[in-house]
Structures are given as structure tokens and as C-alpha cells.
N, C-alpha and C positions, 0 to 999 in steps of 0.2 A: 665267418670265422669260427672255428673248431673254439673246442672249451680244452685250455691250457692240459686239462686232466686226460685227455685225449690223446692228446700230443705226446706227453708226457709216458700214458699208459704203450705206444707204439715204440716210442724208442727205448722200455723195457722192454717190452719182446725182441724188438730188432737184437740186444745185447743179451738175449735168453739163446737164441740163436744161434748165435754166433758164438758165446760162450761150449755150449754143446753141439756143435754142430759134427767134430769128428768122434765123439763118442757114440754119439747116433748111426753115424755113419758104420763106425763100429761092430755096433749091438745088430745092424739090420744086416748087414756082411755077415757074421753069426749066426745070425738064425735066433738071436734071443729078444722075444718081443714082450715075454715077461720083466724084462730089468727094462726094456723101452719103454714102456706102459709107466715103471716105476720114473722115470724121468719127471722135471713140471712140466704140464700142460702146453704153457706157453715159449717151449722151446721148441716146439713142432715149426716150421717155415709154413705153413697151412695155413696159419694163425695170422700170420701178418697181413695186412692192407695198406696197401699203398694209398699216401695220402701227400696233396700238396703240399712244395717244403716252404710255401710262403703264408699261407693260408690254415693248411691241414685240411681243406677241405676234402672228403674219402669221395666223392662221386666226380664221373668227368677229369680223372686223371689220365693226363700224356706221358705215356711211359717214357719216349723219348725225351724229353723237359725236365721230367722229376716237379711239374706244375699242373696246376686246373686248366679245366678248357678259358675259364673266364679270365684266370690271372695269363694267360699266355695271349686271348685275344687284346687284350688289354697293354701288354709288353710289346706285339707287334706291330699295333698302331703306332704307335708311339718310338718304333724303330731299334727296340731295345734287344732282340735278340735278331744276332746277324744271319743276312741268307733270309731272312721271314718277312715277305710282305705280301700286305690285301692284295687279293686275284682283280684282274680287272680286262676285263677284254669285250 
């Protein structure tokens, strides 16, 4: 389990983001990478990591899911995401 401050600190970025993200858009359609530069840091889309939205944990994420490898094998045992089950043959 991710430390709350984690979690937290991602979905400030995610909203750093998205807040600027056609201004950016903008400035690089211009040619001006000096007012880019001047932007925060953490509105770059660079910056972000994808992390599980049950957990947060950042390694072993299914982009497909929007979950960890463990929280997913864990949901498919157990029949919980449809269309998903153990290989067997």
C-alpha cells in the first residue's frame, strides 16, 4: 500500500496537467520555450506515473485495468473482472 502522501502528491500533478495542458500546448505551437520553462515543473505530462487506483502501488501496473499486477491477479480469481479468467489447458 502506497503512503496516502503519494497518492495524493499524483493527483496533484494529474490536475497540474490538465489545468495547463492547452497553454503548453500553445507555447510549443510557438516556438516559446522560454515562457515553457517559466510554467511549474509539475505540469509537464513527463512527470506523471501511473499507479494503481486501488492500491497506488507505482510498479506492475496494467495500463488496460488502471490496477497492479497483484490487485488484478487477485480480482480474477475470484471472478471479479468480467471476460478474465485463470489459463488452463
Amino acid at each position: 500500500m502506497a503512503k496516502e502522501s503519494m497518492k495524493a502528491r499524483e493527483i496533484k500533478r494529474q490536475k497540474l496537467v490538465n489545468k495547463y495542458a492547452a497553454k503548453r500546448a500553445e507555447l510549443k505551437a510557438a516556438g516559446d520555450y522560454i515562457a515553457l520553462q517559466k510554467l511549474p515543473k509539475n505540469s509537464s505530462p513527463v512527470r506523471l506515473h501511473n499507479r494503481c487506483k486501488i492500491t497506488g502501488r507505482p510498479k506492475g501496473y496494467m495500463r488496460i485495468f488502471g490496477i497492479s499486477r497483484i490487485n488484478f491477479r487477485e480480482m480474477a480469481l475470484k471472478g471479479l473482472i468480467p471476460g478474465i479468467r485463470k489459463a488452463s489447458w
